[in-house]
C-alpha positions as CSV (number, residue, x, y, z in Angstrom):
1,X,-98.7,-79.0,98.9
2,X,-98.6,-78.1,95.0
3,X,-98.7,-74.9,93.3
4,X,-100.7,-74.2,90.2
5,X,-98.5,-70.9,88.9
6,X,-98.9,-70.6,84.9
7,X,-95.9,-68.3,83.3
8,X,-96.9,-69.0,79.7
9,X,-98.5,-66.1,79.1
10,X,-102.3,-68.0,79.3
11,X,-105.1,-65.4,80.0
12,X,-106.0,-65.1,83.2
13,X,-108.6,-68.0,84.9
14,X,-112.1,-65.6,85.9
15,X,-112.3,-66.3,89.8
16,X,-115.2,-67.9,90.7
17,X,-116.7,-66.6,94.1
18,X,-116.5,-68.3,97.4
19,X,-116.5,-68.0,101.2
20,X,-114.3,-68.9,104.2
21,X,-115.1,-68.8,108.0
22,X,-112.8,-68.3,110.9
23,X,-114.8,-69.8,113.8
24,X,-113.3,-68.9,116.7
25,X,-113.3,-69.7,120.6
26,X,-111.7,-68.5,123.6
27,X,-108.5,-69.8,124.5
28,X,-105.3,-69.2,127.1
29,X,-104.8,-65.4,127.0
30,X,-105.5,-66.1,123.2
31,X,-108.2,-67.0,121.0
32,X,-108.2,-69.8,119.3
33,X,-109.2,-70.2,115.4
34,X,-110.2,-73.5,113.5
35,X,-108.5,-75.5,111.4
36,X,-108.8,-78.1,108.9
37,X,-106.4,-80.6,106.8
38,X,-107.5,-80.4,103.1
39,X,-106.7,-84.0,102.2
40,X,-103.7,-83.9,99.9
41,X,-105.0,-85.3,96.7
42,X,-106.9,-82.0,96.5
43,X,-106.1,-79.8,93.3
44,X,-106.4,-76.9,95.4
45,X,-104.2,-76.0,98.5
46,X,-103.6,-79.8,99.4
47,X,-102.3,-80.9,101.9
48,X,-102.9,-77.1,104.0
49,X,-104.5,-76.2,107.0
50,X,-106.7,-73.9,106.4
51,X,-109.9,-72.3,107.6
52,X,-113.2,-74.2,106.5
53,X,-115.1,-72.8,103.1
54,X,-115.1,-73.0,100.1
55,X,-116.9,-71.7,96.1
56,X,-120.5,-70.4,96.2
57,X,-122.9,-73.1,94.7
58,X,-125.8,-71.9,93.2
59,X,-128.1,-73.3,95.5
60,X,-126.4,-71.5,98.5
61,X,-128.5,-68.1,97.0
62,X,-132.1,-70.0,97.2
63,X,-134.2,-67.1,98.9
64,X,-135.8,-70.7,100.4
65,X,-132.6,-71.1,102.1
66,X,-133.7,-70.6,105.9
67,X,-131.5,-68.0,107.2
68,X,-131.9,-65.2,109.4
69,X,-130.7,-61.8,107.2
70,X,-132.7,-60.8,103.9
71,X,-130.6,-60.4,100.3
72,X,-130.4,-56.5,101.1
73,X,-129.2,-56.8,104.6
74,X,-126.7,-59.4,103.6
75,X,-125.1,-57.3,100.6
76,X,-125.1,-54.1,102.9
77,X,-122.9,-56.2,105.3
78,X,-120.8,-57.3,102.2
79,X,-120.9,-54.2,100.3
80,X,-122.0,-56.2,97.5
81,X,-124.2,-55.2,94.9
82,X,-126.0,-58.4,94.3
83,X,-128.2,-58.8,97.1
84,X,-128.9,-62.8,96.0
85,X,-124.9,-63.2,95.4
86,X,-124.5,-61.7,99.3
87,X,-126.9,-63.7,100.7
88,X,-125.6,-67.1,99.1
89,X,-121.9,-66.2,99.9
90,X,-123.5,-66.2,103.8
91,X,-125.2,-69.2,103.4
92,X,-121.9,-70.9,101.3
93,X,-119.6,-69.9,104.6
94,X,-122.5,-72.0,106.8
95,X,-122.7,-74.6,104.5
96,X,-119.0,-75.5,104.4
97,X,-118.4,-74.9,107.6
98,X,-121.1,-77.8,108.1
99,X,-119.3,-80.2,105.7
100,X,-116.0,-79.5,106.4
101,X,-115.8,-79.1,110.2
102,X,-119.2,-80.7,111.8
103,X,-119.8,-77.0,113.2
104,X,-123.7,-75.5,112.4
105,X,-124.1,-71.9,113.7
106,X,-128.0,-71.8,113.9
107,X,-130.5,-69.4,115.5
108,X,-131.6,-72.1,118.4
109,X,-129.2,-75.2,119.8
110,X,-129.7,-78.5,117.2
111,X,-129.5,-81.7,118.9
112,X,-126.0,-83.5,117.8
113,X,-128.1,-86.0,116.3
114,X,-130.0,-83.8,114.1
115,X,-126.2,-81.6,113.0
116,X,-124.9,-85.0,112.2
117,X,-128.1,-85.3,109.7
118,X,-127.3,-82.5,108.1
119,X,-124.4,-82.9,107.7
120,X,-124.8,-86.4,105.9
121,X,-127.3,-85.1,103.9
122,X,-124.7,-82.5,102.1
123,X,-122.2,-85.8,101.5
124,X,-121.0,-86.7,97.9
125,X,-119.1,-85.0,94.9
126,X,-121.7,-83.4,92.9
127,X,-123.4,-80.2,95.2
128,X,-126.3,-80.5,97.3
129,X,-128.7,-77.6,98.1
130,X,-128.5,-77.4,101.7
131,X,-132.2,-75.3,101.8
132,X,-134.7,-78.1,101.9
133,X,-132.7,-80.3,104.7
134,X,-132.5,-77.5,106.4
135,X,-136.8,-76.5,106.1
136,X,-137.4,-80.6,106.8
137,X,-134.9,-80.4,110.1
138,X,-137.1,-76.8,110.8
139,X,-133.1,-75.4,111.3
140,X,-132.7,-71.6,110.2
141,X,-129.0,-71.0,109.8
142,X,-127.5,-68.0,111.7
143,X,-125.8,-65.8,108.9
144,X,-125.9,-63.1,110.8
145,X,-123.3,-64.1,113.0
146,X,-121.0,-64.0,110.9
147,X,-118.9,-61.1,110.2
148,X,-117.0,-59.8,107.3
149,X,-113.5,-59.8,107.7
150,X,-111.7,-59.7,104.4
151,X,-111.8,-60.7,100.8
152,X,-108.4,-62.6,99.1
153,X,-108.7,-63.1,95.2
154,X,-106.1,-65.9,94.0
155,X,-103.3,-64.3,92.4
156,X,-103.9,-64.3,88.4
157,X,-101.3,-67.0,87.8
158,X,-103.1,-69.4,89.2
159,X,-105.0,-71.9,87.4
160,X,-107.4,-72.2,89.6
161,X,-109.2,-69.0,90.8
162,X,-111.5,-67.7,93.8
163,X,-112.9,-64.1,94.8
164,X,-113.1,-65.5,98.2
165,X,-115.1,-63.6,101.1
166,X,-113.3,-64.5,104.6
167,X,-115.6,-64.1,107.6
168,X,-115.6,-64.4,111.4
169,X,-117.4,-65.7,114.1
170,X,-117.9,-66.9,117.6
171,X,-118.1,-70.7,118.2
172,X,-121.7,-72.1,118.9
173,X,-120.7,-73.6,122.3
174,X,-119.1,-76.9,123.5
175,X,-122.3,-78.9,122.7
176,X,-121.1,-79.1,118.9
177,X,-117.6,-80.7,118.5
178,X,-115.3,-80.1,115.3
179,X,-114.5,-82.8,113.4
180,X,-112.9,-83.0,109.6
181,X,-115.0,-85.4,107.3
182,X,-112.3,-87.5,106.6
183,X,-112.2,-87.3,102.9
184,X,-111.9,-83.4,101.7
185,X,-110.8,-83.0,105.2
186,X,-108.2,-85.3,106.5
187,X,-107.5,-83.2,110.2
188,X,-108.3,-80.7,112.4
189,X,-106.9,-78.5,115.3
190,X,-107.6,-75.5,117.4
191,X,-104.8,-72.8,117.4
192,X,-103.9,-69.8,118.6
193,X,-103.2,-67.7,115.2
194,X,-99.5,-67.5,117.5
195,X,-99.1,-71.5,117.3
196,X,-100.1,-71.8,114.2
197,X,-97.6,-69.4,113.1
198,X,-94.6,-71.3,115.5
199,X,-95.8,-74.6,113.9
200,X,-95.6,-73.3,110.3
201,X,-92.4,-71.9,110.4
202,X,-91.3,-75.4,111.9
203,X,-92.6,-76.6,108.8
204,X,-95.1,-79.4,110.6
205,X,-98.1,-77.7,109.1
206,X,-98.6,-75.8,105.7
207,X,-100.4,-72.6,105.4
208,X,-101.1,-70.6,102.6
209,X,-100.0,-66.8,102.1
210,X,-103.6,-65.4,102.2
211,X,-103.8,-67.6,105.6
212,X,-100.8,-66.5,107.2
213,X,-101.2,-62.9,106.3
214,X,-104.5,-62.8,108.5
215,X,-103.0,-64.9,111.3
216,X,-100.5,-62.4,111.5
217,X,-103.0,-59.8,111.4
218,X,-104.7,-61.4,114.8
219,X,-101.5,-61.7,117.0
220,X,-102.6,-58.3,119.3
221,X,-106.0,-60.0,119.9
222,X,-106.6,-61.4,123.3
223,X,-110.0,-62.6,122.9
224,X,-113.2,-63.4,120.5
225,X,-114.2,-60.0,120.5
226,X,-110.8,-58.3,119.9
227,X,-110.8,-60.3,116.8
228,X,-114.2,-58.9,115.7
229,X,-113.2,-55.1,116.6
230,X,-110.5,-56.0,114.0
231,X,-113.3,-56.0,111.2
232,X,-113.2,-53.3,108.6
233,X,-116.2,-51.2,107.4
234,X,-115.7,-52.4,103.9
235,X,-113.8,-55.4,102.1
236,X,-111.2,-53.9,99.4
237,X,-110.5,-57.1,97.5
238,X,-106.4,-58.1,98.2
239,X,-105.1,-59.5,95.2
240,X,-101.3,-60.9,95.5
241,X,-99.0,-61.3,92.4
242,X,-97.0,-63.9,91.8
243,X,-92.7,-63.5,91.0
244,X,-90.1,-66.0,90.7
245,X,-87.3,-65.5,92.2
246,X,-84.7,-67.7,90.6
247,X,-86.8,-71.1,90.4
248,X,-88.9,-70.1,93.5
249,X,-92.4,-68.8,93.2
250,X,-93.3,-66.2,95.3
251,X,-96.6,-64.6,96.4
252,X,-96.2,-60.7,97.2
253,X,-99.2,-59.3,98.9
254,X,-99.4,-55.7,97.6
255,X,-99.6,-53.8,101.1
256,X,-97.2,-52.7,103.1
257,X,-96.7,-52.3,106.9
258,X,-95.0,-54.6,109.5
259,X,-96.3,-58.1,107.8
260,X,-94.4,-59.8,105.5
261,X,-95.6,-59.0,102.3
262,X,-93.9,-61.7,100.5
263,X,-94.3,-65.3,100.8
264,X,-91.7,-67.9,98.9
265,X,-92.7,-71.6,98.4
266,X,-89.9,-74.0,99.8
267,X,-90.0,-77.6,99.3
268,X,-93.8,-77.6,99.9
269,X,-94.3,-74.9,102.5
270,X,-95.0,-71.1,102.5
271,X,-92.7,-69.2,104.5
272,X,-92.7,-65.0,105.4
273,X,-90.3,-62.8,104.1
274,X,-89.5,-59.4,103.6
């Protein structure tokens, strides 16, 4: 994995919105959260496992897009004051989750066949509306299952920018298995937020600060639903800052607490610190 820190002085990159989803299923005495490999020749966070999403297109805030909450229920959810923007970041965490991972949450079971469709049909570089597949396959996507969790903004140092919205939510059920898409997604992997951790700090997986800070945050819970009591009413934006300390970047995440609020970048991993 690469870093993009700037110290020249340079402005400050305007975020550009997007939205992440932390599916999640039950597992051993813990749940377990999906994963995915971004492939390594990615300019941002390659080469980490990390939790399917991605920026807001502007297609993803069609009011065509079939999904089951309104613009104004959407941004009461989000606390946002755009009800379009709200809605599309909804639709952009469904979307991604589609293209990265295989996984559709809908509002009725889709035949594998017809997921797999979908899914095709959002292929290539250039972005594809995901709306009128959607209305052909008679599919309505099931934002509200999805439950806001927290929002990361990349640290102003960074060349390349995202107001990211991070959501959670339940698994659609074994019929739909995850599987990366083999080019922006090279792996994939169901862990307990605990493994992931343990296999981190052995340095056989990268994650990235905003990732570990919210695996960390999960370690209590014992099931799905523990996970969604952790949700806050509202989603104060957490914007880290970036010091060097000697030649080593490192990303301080301005709370304070228990966590490790300071992440250092060593030979191509993220590791906690204090």
């Amino acid at each position: 994995m690469t870093v993009g820190f700037s110290f020249d002085g340079s402005p400050p990159v305007t975020p550009r919105d997007a939205a992440t989803v932390l599916v999640l299923r039950e597992g051993d005495g813990a749940p377990e959260v999906l994963f995915v490999r971004r492939n390594a020749g990615a300019s941002f966070m390659g080469g980490a496992y990390v939790f399917p999403g991605g920026r807001l297109d502007e297609a993803d805030a069609d009011p065509d897009v079939p999904c089951d909450l309104d613009a104004n229920e959407a941004a009461r959810r989000l606390r946002e004051g755009d009800p379009a923007r709200a809605r599309g970041l909804h639709v952009a965490a469904l979307r991604e989750c589609l293209e990265e991972s295989g996984i559709l949450l809908a509002t009725a079971p889709v035949a594998d066949d017809v997921v797999a469709s979908l899914r095709h049909a959002l292929e290539g570089r250039a972005p594809t509306p995901i709306g009128p597949p959607l209305r052909a396959a008679g599919v309505t996507l099931a934002t509200s299952a999805l439950v806001p969790f927290a929002r990361w903004v990349t640290p102003r140092l960074e060349s390349r920018r995202f107001d990211a919205r991070f959501f959670v939510a339940r698994a659609p059920g074994p019929s739909h298995h995850a599987t990366h898409d083999g080019g922006e997604t090279v792996a994939s992997a169901w862990l307990s937020p605990r493994d992931a951790i343990e296999r981190a700090r052995r340095r056989e997986i990268v994650l990235a600060p905003p990732t570990w800070r919210t695996l960390e945050g999960l370690l209590a819970a014992r099931t799905v639903d523990d996970v969604i009591a952790l949700a806050p009413d509202s989603l104060a934006p957490i914007e880290p800052t970036v010091v060097l300390e000697g030649d080593t970047p490192c990303v301080v995440i301005p709370e304070s607490g228990e966590l490790a609020t300071r992440y250092r970048y060593d030979n191509g991993h993220w590791l906690p610190g204090r």
